[in-house]
C-alpha positions in Angstrom: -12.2 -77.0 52.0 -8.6 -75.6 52.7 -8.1 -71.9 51.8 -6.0 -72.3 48.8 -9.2 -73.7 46.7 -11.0 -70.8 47.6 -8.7 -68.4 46.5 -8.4 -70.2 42.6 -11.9 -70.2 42.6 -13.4 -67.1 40.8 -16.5 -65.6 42.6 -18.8 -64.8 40.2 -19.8 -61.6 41.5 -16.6 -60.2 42.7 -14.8 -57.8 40.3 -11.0 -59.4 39.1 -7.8 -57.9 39.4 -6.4 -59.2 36.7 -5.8 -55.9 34.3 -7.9 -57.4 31.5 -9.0 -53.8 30.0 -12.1 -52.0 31.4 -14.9 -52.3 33.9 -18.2 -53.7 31.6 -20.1 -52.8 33.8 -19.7 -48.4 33.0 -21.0 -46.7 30.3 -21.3 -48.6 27.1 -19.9 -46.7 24.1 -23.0 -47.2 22.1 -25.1 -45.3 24.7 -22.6 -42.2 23.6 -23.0 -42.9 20.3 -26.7 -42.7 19.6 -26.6 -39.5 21.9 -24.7 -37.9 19.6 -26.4 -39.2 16.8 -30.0 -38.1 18.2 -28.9 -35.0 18.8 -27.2 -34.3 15.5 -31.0 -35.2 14.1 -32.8 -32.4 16.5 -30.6 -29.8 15.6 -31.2 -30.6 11.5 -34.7 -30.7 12.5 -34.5 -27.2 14.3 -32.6 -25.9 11.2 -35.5 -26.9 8.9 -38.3 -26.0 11.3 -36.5 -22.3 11.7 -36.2 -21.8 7.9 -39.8 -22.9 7.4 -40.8 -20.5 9.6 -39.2 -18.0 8.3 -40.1 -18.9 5.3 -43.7 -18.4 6.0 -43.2 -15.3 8.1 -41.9 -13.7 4.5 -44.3 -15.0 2.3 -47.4 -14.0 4.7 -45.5 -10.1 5.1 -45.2 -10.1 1.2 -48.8 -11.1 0.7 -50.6 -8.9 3.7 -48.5 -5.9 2.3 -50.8 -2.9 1.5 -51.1 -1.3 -1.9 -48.3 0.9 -2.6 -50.2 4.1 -4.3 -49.5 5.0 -7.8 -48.5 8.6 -7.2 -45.4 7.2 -5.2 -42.2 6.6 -7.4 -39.7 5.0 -5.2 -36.1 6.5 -5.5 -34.1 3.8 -6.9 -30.7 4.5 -4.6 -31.4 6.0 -1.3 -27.9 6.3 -0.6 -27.2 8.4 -3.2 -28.2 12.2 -2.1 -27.7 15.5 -4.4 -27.0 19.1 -3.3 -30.3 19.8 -3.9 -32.1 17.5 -1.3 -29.4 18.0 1.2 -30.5 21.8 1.2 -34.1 20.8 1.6 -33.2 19.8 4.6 -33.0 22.1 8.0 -29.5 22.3 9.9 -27.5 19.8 10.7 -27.8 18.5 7.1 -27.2 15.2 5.6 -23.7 14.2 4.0 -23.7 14.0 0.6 -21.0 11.5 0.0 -20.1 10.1 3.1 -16.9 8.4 1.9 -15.2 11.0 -0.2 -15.9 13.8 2.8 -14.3 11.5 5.6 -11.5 10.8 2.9 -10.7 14.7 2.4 -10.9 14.9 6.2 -8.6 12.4 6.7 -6.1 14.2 4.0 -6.5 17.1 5.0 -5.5 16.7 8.8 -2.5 14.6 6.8 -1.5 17.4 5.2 -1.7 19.8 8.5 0.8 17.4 10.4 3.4 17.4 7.9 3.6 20.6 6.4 4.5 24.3 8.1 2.4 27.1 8.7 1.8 30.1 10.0 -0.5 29.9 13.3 0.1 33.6 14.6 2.2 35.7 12.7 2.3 38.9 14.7 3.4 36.6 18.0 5.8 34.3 15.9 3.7 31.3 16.4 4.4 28.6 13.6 2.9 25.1 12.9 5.6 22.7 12.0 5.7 18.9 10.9 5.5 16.3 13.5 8.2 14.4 12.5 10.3 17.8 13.0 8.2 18.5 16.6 9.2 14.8 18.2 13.1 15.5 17.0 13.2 18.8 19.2 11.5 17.4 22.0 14.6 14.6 21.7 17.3 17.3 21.5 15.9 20.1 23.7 13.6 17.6 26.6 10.0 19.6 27.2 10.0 22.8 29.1 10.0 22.5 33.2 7.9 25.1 35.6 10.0 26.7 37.7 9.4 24.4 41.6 7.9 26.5 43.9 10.7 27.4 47.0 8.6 25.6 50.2 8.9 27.1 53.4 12.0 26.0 56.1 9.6 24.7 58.8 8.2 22.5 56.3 8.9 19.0 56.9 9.0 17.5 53.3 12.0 16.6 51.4 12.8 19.5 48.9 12.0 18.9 45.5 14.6 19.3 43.0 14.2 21.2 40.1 14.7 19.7 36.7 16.7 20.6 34.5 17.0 19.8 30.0 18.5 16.5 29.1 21.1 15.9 26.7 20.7 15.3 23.3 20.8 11.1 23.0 22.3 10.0 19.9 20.1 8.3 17.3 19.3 4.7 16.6 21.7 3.9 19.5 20.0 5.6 23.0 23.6 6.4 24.0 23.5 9.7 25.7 26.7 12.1 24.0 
């Protein structure tokens, strides 16, 4: 046989070059496809098997529970405390309503940043608004400790003493 026959001639066991689509011999799709399916069934059946369990769990708890004594009247809202039963108490107390307490707190450290006061009145100390605070820090810079003077054998650069910025202008961070 010359060489050209046995090139045209297909081997039945040697893979073609041809480009025709994929290898059949790989992974079948179906193979994927009742994995997924299989394991769509054992989570449903975990779901089930969980909620009968729990389930069971409640209904045994419910039935096994002990008498509940006749002389006990079960408050209907424990959330709900009075003055009285928050005095029966020893120190540090219960809250009596938890959301209107942190609610004043809340307005009333509100009202302290925004309003003036008097902090020391014989040494001239005042509270002022915050708004009011951060526009003089703007104007006049924050206050500077005077540098300490270092010794002249001392071989580290001298450190310059600061001094208050200018004003900047507002909206624009131009310096005047």
């Amino acid at each position: 046989m010359s060489e050209d026959k046995i090139t045209n001639q297909q081997m039945p066991n040697q893979p073609t070059n041809n480009n025709q689509g994929f290898e059949r011999e790989d992974l079948k799709p179906a193979g994927v496809i009742y994995f997924m399916a299989g394991l769509g069934v054992v989570v449903v059946v975990i779901y089930f098997v969980v909620f009968g369990m729990y389930h069971f769990l409640n209904s045994y708890e419910r039935a096994h529970q002990p008498p509940v004594s006749p002389m006990v009247t079960a408050p209907a809202d424990t959330r709900a405390v009075s003055s009285e039963d928050t005095h029966a108490f020893p120190q540090p107390r219960l809250e009596e309503s938890e959301r209107a307490q942190l609610r004043q707190f809340i307005e009333d450290q509100d009202r302290k940043l925004a309003t003036y006061n008097w902090v020391d009145k014989d040494k001239g100390i005042v509270q002022i608004p915050i708004d009011r605070a951060m526009d003089l820090i703007v104007e006049r810079g924050l206050p500077v400790r005077p540098g300490n003077d270092r010794s002249e054998g001392s071989s580290a650069a001298p450190v310059k003493k600061q001094t208050a910025k200018a004003p900047a202008s507002k909206g624009t961070g131009v310096r005047n």
